[in-house]
Structure formats: C-alpha cells, structure tokens
C-alpha positions in Angstrom: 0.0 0.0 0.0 1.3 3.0 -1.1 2.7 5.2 2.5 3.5 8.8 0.0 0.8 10.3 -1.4 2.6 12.6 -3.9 6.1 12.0 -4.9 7.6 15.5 -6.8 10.4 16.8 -8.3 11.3 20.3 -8.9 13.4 23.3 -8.5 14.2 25.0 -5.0 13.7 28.7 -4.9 13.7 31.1 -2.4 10.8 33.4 -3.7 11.2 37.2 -3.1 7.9 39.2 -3.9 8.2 42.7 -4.8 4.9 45.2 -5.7 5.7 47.4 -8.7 4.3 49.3 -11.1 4.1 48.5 -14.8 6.2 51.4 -15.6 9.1 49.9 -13.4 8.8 46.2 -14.5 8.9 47.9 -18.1 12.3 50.1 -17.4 13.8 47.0 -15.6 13.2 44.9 -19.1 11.4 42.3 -17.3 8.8 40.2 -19.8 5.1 40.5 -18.3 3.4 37.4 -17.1 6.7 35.2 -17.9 9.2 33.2 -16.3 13.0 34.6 -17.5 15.8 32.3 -16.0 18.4 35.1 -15.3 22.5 35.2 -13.9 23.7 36.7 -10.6 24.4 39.8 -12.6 20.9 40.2 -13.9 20.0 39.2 -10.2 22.1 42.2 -8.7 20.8 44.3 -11.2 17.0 43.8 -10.5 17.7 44.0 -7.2 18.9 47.4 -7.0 16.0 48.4 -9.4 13.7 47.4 -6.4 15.7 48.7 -3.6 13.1 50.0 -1.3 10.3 48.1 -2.1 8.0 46.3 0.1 9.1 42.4 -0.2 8.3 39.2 1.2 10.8 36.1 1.3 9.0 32.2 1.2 10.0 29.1 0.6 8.9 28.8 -3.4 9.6 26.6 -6.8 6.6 25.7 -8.5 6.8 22.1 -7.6 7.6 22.7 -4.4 4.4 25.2 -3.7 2.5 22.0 -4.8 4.0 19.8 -2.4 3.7 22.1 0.7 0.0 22.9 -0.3 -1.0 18.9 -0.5 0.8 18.1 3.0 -0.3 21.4 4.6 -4.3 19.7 3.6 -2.9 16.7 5.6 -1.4 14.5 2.6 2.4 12.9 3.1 4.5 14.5 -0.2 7.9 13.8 -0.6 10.1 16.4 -2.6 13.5 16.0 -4.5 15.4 18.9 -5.3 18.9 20.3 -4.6 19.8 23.4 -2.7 23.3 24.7 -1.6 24.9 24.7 2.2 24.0 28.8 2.1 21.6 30.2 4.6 18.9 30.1 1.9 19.1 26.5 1.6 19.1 25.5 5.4 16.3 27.9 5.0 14.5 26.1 2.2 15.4 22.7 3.4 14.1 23.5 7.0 11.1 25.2 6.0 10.2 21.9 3.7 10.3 20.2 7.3 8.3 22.3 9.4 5.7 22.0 6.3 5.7 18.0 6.9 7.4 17.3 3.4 10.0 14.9 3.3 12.8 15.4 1.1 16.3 14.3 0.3 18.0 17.3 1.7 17.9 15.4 5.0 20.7 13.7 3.4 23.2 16.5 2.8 23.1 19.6 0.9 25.3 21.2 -2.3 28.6 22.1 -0.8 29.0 24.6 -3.7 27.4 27.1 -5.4 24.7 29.7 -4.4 20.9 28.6 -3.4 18.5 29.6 -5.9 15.7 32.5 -6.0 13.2 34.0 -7.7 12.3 37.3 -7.9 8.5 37.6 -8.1 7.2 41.0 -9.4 3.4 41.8 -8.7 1.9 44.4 -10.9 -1.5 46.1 -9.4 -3.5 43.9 -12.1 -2.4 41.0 -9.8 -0.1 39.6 -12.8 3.0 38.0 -11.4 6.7 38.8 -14.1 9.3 35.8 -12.6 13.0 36.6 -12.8 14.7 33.0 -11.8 18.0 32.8 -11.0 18.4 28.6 -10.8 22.3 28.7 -8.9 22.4 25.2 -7.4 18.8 23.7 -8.8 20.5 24.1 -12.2 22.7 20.9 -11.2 19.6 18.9 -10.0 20.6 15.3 -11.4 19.3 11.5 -10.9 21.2 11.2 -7.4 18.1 13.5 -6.0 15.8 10.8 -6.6 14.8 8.2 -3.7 13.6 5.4 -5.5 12.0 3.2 -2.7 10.1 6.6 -2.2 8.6 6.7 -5.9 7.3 3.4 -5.8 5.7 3.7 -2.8 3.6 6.9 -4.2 -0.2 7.4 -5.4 1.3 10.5 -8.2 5.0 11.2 -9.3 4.9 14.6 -10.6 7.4 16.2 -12.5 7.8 20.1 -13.1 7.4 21.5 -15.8 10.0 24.3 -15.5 12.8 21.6 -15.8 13.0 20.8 -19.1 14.7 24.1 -19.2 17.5 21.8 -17.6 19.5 18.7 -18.9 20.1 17.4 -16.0 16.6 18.1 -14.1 15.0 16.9 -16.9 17.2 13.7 -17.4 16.2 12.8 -13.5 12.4 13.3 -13.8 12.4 11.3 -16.8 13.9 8.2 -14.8 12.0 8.9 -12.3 8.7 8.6 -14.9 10.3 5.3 -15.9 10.4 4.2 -12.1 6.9 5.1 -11.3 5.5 3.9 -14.3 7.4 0.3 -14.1 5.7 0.5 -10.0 2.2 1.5 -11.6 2.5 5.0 -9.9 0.3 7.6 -11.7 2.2 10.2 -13.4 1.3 14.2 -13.7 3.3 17.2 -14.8 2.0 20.8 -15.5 2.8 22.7 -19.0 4.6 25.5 -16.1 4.8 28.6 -18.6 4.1 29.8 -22.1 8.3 30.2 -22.2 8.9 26.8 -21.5 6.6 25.8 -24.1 8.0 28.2 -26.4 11.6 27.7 -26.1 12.0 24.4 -24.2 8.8 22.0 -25.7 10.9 19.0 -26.3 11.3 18.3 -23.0 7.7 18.9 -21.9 6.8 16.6 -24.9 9.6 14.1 -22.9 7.7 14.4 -19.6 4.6 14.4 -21.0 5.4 11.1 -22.8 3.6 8.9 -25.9 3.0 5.4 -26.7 6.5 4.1 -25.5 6.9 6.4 -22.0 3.2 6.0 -20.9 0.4 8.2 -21.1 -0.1 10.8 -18.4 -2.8 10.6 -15.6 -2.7 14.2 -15.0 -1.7 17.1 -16.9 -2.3 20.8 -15.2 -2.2 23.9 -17.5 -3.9 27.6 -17.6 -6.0 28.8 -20.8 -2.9 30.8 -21.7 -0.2 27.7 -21.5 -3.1 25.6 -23.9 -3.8 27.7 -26.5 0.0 28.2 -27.4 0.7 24.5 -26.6 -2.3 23.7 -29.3 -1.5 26.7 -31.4 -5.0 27.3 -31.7 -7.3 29.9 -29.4 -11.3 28.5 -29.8 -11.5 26.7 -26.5 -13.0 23.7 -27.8 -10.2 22.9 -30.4 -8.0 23.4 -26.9 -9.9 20.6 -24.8 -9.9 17.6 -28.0 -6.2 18.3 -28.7 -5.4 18.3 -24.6 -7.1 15.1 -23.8 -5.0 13.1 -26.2 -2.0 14.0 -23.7 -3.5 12.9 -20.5 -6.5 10.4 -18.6 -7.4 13.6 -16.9 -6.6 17.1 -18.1 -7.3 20.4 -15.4 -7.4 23.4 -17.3 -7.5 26.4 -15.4 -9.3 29.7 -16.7 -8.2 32.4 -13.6 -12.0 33.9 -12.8 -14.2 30.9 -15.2 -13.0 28.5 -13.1 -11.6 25.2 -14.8 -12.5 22.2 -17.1 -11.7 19.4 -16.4 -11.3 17.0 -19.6 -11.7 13.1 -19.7 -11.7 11.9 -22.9 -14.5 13.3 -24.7 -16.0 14.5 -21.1 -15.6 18.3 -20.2 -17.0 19.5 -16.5 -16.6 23.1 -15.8 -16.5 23.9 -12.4 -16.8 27.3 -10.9 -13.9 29.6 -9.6 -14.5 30.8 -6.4 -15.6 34.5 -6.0 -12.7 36.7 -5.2 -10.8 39.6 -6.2 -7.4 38.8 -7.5 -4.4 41.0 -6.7 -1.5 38.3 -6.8 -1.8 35.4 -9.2 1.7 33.9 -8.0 1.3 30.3 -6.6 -2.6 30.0 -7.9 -1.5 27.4 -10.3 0.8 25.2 -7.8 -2.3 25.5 -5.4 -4.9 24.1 -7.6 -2.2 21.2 -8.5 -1.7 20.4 -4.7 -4.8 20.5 -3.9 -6.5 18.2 -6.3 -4.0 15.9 -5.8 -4.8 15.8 -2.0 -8.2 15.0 -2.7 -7.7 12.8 -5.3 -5.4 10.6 -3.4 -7.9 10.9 -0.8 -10.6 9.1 -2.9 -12.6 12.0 -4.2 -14.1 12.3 -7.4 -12.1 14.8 -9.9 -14.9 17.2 -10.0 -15.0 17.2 -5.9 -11.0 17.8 -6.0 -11.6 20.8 -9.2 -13.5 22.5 -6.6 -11.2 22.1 -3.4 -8.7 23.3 -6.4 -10.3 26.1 -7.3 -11.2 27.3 -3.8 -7.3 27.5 -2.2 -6.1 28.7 -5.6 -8.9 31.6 -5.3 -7.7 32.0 -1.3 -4.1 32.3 -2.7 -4.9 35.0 -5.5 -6.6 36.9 -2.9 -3.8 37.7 -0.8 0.2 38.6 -1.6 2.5 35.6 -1.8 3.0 32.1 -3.0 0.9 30.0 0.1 -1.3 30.0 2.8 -1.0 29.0 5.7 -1.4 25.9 7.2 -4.5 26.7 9.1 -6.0 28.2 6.5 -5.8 25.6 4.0 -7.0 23.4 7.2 -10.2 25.4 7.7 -10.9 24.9 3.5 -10.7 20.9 4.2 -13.1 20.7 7.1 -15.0 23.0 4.7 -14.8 21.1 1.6 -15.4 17.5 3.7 -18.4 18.8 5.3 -19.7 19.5 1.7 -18.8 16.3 0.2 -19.7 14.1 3.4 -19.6 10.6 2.3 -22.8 9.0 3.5 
C-alpha cells in the first residue's frame, strides 16, 4: 500500500515578492506574465532596481508550492530537489520540514554554489513577471531521486519548468520510468508559455507517448493551452489536450476550470474573489486536487477544493497560505462532500 501520497520533483527557490508598477517592471526589461531564468548579474541588477520596495521572502519553486499545499491539507508528499549549504538553503530545506514534506536534503546539501531564487514582481493587475536565477537547482541530477520513495507513491509529478534543464530533466524522466514500471500515476504541469516556447521538447519528454506511458494528470492555464495547441477557440483546446493525459485540469483564472476526460468536459466554478496576486494559484490548484484525489474523491470534488485554495491564494500577496488556512478549506470542503 502505497505510504507517499505525492512523490515530486522540482526546482528550489527562495521566492522574493516585490509590488511594482508597470512602468518599473517595463524600465527593468522584465517580460510581463513570464518566467526569464536570469544570472547573478541580472539578479544584482534587479535588485537594486527594487531597492526600497516592500518584499516578502517564502520558501517557493513551483513544484515545491505543490507539495507544501497537499501536505499542509494533511497528505504525506515527498520532494526531491537540490539546494546549496548557504543560509537560503538551510532555510528552504528547514522550511520543507516544518511544512511535513519529506525530502532528500535530510541527506546533505550542495557544498558549492549559491541557493536559488526567484524574484517575483506583482503588478496592481495581480499579474505576477518571474525573474529565476536557478544557482544550485540548475545541477539537480538523478542522485536527487529516492527510488523506494517513488514506488511507494499514489502521483509522481514532475515540473514542468525543468525541461529548461539537462540534468533536471534527465532525473524526472527516470524517475517517470520508475513510477511507471511500480504503476505510480504520473502528472506534470505545462509550467509557462516560455517553456513551451523555447523548451517543448522536454515537456513533450515528460509528458510522454505510446513508448513512455500516457499521463494521468496534466495541469495547464488557458494561456499555457492555446500556445501548446497553437490554436485559441477553447473547444479545439480541450480535444487536442485530452489526447495528452487520462485527466486534463485546465485552469481559466476567474471561469474557473474544465476538467477533460476523454470526450467529457466538466466546468466547475472559480470561487468568487478579487485577485491581486496570481503567483502560486496554479501550484495551489495542483496540490490540492492531488490531495483530494489521493484521498478518494471524485475529480470534479478535487476541481472544486482546487479552485477554492487557488482563489484563497490569488486573494492575498504571496506564493501560500498558511497551514490553518488551508486546514479550515478541508473541514469545509469534507463537510460539503460528506460521504454517506
């Protein structure tokens, strides 16, 4: 019986969260609504553009949010990823901990190079501009992986962000291979329109086909599937999406999401809130229909736990709630769905 409900692999990030203006994320180059992997000097360079602004420092990577979320409902995650002996990674590796994840960095961490971080830049339209400087994530290889742990997981997930990486993506492919070989389900998330642009390949590689094994779950926004698809009409979106995975959640920000099976589309409603940070909403709605999931609810049950943390998150600044919160949204959502 499996003991793990979601086994991940990702990139660790320190986030830092900065409110600006569209005027300054314009005269500090940054590209609107994307992810840009950047160097130290770009790094030192943003970060005198926002000296002075008000910023908040959390534990982040996109995977990682996902993990944190689904133990913080009360699942058991495990999280590979590499961080470096620096303050920030005793930081991220302790912070994983108190969260209840279990990770590999209980094992050691990097003895060179720098932590990574991301610089998370908030505009007043709640639209979130990622500057990601990788530093010691960028060397995530195989020896991350805890195989005993995979096989003993409901969901291996991979993230999407790490086909920008040889190595990252060259450990959560074996680590597809071990799941699949133990029957694990596997999911990944399409992550960003730039990784689709530039770094698709690798998706396609996580993703899989006849010889890797289809996908169980697949977790994308509106944006990320019509430039995957290369068409916009949202019903061309949902045929070409369901050939990738079992189960396909496609999140639509204030319609909610659709949640494709096959030829089967439920819509389920977003909850009703007013956005001002959209950072973390997609890593929410991943960890928190996984929880459910694993937890024997239906899909459209777990699209609407989903859809209510991710709205909780976009309400508020920052990547995650906290662990109370998200507690109060289970007893919520169980009362709903009691099981006669």
């Amino acid at each position: 019986m499996a003991s793990i409900d979601l086994y991940a692999i990702g990139n660790a990030l320190v986030d830092s969260e900065y409110e600006v203006s569209d005027e300054l994320l314009q005269s500090l180059g940054v590209e609107k609504r994307h992810m840009t992997l950047i160097d130290a000097e770009r790094r030192s360079y943003l970060e005198h553009g926002v000296q002075g602004k008000h910023s908040r420092h959390t534990g982040g990577g996109s995977a990682g949010n996902t993990v944190v979320a689904l133990s913080q409902l009360g699942g058991k995650a495990f999280y590979a990823c590499r961080v470096a002996d620096d303050s920030l990674g005793r930081f991220y590796r302790d912070d994983l901990a108190a969260n209840g994840v279990q990770s590999n960095l209980v094992d050691g961490l990097a003895s060179s190079g720098q932590t990574g971080t991301c610089m998370v830049m908030v505009t007043p339209d709640a639209e979130r501009s990622m500057s990601t400087f990788l530093g010691a994530t960028s060397e995530l290889e195989d020896s991350a992986l805890r195989e005993d742990a995979i096989r003993n997981a409901k969901v291996y997930y991979m993230e999407g962000y790490l086909a920008a990486q040889t190595g990252g993506l060259a450990a959560a492919l074996k680590g597809r291979a071990i799941a699949r070989a133990a029957g694990v389900k596997l999911a990944t998330t399409l992550s960003d329109m730039s990784m689709i642009n530039f770094c698709r390949a690798g998706l396609e590689a996580m993703v899989g086909g006849a010889d890797a094994g289809k996908l169980d779950f697949l977790f994308c926004n509106e944006e990320e599937a019509q430039v995957w698809c290369g068409v916009q009409d949202i019903d061309a979106v949902c045929e070409r999406l369901s050939a990738l995975a079992t189960t396909v959640c496609l999140t639509r920000s204030a319609k909610g999401c659709i949640v494709i099976e096959g030829a089967q589309r439920t819509t389920v409603e977003a909850a009703k809130v007013k956005a001002i940070d959209t950072n973390g909403a997609g890593d929410m709605f991943a960890g928190a229909f996984l929880f459910a999931v694993t937890q024997g609810y239906s899909h459209a049950q777990a699209a609407r736990l989903a859809n209510d943390c991710a709205g909780r998150v976009v309400a508020q600044y920052g990547n995650r709630l906290q662990p109370e919160e998200l507690q109060q949204l289970r007893k919520d959502f169980e009362a709903a769905n009691a099981k006669g």
